[in-house]
N, C-alpha and C positions, 0 to 999 in steps of 0.2 A: 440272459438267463442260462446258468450250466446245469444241464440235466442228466446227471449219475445214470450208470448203465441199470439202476434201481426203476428209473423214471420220476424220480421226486424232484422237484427245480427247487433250486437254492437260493436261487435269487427274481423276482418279478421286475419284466417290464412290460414294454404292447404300450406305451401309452403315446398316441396317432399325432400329438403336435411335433412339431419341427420351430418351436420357436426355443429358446437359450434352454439349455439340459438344466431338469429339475431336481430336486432330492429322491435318490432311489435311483434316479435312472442308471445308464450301462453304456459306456464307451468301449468296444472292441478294436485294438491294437495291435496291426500284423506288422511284430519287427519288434525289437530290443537296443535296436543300436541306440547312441544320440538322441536322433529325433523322435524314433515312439519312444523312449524313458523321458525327455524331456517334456514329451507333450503328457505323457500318465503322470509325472510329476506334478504340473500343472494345474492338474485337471482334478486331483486330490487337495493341492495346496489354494489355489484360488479358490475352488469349489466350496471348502470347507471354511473359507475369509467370508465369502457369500452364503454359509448356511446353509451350503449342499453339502451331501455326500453322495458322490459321484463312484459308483460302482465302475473298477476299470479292471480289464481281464485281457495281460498281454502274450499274445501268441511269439516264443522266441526259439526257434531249433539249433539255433549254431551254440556249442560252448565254447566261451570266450577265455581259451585257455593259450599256456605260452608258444605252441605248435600254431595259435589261428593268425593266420596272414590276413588283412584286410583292406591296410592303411601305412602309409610311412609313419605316422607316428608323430607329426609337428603339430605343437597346440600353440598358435599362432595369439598374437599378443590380447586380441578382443576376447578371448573364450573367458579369460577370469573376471572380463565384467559380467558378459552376457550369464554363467553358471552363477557368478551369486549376487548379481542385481537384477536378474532376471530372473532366474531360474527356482534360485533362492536354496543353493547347495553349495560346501564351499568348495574352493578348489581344489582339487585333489594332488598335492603337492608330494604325495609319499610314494605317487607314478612317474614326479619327473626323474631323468635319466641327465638330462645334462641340460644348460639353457643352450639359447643359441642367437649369437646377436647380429649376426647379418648374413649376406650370400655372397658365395663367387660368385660369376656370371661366363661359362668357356663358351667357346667357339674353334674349332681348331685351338691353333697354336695361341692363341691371344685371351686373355682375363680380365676382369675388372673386379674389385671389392666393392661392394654395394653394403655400407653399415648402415642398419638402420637407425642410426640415433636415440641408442636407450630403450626402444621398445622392444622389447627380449620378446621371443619367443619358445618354447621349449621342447623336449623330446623326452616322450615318454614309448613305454610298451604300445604297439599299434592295436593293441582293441582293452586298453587298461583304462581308456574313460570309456568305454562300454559296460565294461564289467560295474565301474562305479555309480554309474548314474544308474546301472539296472536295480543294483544293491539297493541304490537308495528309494527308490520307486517300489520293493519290496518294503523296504521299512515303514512306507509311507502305507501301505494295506492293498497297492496293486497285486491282483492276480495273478503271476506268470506261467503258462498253462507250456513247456518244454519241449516243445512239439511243433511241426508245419503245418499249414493250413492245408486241407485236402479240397475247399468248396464252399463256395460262398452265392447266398440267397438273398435277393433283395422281396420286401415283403411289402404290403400296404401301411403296416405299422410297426414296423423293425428290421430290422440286419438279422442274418444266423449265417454260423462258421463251422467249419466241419471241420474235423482231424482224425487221426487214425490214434490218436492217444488213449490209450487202453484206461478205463472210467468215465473218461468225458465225450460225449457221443455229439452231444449240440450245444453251442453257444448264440444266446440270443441276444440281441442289444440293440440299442435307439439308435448308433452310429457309428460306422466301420471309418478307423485310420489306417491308412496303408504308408508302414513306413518299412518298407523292405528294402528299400534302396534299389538295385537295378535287377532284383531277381528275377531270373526269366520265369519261372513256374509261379509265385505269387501275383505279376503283374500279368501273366495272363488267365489267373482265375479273375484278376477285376472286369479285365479287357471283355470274358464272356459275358459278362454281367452289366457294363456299364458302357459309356461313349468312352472311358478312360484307354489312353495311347503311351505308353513308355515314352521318355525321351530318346533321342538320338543321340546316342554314346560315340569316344574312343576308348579304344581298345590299351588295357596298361596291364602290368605283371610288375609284380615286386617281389623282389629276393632278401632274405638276410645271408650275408657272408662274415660268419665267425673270423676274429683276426685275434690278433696280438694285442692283449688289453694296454700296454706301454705304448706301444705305438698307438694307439686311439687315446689314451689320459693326453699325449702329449699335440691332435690333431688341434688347429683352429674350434673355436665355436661355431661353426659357421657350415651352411647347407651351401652346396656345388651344385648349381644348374648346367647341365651343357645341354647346345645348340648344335647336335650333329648333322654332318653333310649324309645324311644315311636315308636312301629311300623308305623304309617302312616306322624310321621312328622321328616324334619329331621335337620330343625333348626327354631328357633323362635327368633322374636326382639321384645322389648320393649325400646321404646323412649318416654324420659318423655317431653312434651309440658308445655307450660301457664296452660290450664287450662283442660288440658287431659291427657292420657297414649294414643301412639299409637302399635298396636301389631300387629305382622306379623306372619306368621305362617308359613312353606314352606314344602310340602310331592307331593307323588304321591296319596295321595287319600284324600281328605280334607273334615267336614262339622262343624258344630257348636256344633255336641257331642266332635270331635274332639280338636275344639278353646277351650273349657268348658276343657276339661281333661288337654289340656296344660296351662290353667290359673290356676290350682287347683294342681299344681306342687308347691312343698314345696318352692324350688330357685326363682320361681316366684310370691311367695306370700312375699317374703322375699322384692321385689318390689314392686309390688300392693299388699298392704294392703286391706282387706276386709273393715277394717272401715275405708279407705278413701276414698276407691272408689263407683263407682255407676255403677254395671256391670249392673242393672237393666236398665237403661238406655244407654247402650253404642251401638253403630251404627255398624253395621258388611257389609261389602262386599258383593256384591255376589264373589263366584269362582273364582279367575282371574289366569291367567299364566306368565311364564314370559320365555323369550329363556333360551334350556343349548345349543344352535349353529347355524351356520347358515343357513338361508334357501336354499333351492334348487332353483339353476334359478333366483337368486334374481335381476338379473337384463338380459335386451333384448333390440333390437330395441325396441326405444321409451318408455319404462318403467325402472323402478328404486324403490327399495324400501330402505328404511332409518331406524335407530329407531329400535325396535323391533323387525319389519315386516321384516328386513334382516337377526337377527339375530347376527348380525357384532356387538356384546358386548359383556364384558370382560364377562369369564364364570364363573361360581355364584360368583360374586363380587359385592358389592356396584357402583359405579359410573355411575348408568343407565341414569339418568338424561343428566349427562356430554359427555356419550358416544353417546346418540340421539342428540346433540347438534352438535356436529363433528362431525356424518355420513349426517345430512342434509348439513352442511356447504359444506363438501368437494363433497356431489352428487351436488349440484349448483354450483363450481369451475368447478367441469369437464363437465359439460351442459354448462357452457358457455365457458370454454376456449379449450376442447378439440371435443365435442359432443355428441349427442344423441342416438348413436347408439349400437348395442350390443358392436363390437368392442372399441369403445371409451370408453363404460362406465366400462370396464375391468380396466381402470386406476381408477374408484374408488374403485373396487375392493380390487386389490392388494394395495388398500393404508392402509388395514387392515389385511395385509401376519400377524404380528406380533399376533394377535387376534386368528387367524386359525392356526396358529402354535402353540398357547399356549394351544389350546384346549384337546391334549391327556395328557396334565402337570392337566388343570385342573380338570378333569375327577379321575385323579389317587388322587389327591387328596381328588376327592369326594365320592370316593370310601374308600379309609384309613377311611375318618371321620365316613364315616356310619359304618362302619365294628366294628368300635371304639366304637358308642355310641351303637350298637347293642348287645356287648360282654360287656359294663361297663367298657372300657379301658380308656375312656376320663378323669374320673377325674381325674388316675393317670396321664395322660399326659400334663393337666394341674399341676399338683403338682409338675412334675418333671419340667416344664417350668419357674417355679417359681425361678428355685434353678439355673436357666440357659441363659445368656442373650442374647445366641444365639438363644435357640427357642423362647423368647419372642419376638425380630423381626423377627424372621419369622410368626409367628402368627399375629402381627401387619401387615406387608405387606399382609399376605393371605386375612384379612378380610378389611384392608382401600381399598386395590385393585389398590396402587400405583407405584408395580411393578409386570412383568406376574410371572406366577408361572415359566416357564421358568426361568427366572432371578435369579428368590431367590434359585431352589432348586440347579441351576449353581453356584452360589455364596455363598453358605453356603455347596455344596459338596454333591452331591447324597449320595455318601456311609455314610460319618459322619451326613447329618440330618436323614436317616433313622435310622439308630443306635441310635441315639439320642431319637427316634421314637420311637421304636420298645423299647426299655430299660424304655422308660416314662411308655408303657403302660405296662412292666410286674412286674413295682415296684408295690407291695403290698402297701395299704394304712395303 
């Protein structure tokens, strides 16, 4: 219910069940990205397949303009099913920037090509399917109310949200999603309110460095992962754009002497050339994080969290985009088909056993790689992958993120890939 600084409400609800949201009710959405447009989407589109209409009213403070840094910007090959056999929007093709059909893989001095075999993925503006999917969540008669949440109430028979948004004083609704992604100030108005716990982040910073539009028409299609020997970072991405390089950095301790020391890495000057770029000019992040698991509590009577904010993505994999797309979808299936409740929303839960399962696989292997570039084993590991076309798909699935680490180290043989392993990293170069 939003109540004008008049006190008239425009919209009614109060009504005490927590069993599947009925016609009239009220979904309140903190967050705009991905995951709450995908789940408002949802929640208009299947609602109204079922003969609801589902009053949705999304809270969004960031504008998603060409200054907002957030993401590298890779829409990895699953999102165009998940958007329009899921989501049921089409792809937004007029954001891509260039495809991309596989990766390097550096370490020091040593490389590998990793093609994925036809399954392109692409590069667009890094908050350009934000802006799209909000677009279309407005089209569809969602609310977006331009503003952050200041406060939030859990009640006997509803949700209310507060903001400092000049006209709209109170928002009331049957059930809060929290799809802020890792923000410290929205996750801890739920934290007061609820058993709900952030996940446990690293810490990443991304930069665009303007270059020379010739020199980037004429770069490979292809993203550059390196694996530095550097204590505070423990992998870096370089994506060549139109008319930029974007760079990602990933550690437990990050700042901009940091970004500077991994740009001035021999393998990465090998890609950004000094005389083509314009570091002088390039655009940096602040801080941001990203989950390595899920949150605590991530869901209760009447709350639900999506995206980020749950944690339920693949662990350090690519596909974050496509994995916040599919945790909004499916929290809006089971709001409307099964319900609102702690117990109900356990089936969205476990609709991501597969994610929590893979997590002690992707830990171990996050541990091996650090261990690797800590000690300088990497580049032989790459060199022996070379000679090998069984570690080269496994290398390919570890970083496209198209199957769990489960899968691969089951179907490539515990004992035989670590051997494989372990022999990479003790060949002498």
């Amino acid at each position: 219910m939003v109540i004008p600084n008049d006190g008239q409400p425009d919209l009614l609800t109060g009504n005490k069940s927590m069993g599947p949201l009925e016609d009239g009710q009220t979904a309140i959405i903190i967050g705009g990205g991905p995951a709450g447009s995908s789940c408002a989407i949802t929640l208009k589109t299947m609602g109204r397949k079922l003969g609801r209409e589902i009053n949705v009213v999304l809270y969004e403070g960031m504008r998603f303009d060409d200054r907002c840094i957030k993401r590298v910007g890779v829409l990895a090959h699953p999102l165009t099913q998940t958007l329009e056999e899921m989501i049921g929007v089409p792809f937004p093709c007029q954001a891509i920037e260039r495809k991309i059909v596989g990766y390097y893989l550096h370490s020091g001095n040593a490389k590998i090509r990793l093609h994925m075999g036809g399954k392109l993925s692409y590069v667009g503006h890094n908050v350009a399917i934000d802006r799209y999917l909000l677009d279309k969540a407005k089209e569809l008669g969602v609310r977006v109310i331009p503003g952050r949440v200041e406060g939030i109430k859990f009640h006997f028979d509803c949700v209310s949200v507060e903001s400092s948004l000049k006209g709209v004083t109170k928002v009331k609704g049957d059930v809060l999603v929290g799809a802020f992604g890792l923000d410290a100030g929205a996750a801890h108005l739920l934290e007061q309110v609820t058993p709900y716990r952030p996940p446990k982040t690293l810490f990443c910073m991304v930069c665009k460095i303007p270059a020379d539009p010739e020199y980037l028409r004429e770069c490979e299609d292809y993203v550059h992962v390196f694996l530095p020997n550097m204590n505070n970072v423990e992998f870096g991405v370089v994506t060549p754009k139109l008319n930029n390089f974007v760079v990602n950095v990933a550690g437990p301790s990050l700042d901009r002497d940091t970004l500077r020391q991994f740009l001035s890495l021999p393998e990465v000057r090998e890609v950004i050339p000094t005389d083509v770029s314009r570091e002088e000019e390039m655009i940096v992040s602040r801080p941001l994080t990203f989950p390595l698991g899920p949150a605590e509590n991530s869901f209760g009577d009447r709350y639900v969290t999506v995206g980020d904010a749950s944690g339920l993505v693949r662990a350090y994999k690519g596909n974050g985009i496509n994995s916040a797309c599919v945790t909004g979808y499916k929290a809006a299936e089971v709001m409307l088909r099964v319900g609102i409740s702690h117990q109900a929303l356990k089936e969205y839960y476990n609709a991501f056993s597969h994610i929590i399962k893979d997590l002690p696989y992707g830990r171990a292997v996050r541990h091996m790689t650090v261990l690797g570039e800590r000690y300088g084993m990497m580049p032989s590991v790459l060199r022996a992958a070379a000679r090998d076309r069984t570690l080269v798909n496994v290398l390919i699935d570890f970083i496209t993120g198209s199957r769990t680490y489960r899968e691969i180290v089951r179907d490539a043989g515990i004992i035989r890939l670590s051997l494989k392993f372990l022999k990479g990293m003790t060949v002498t170069s």
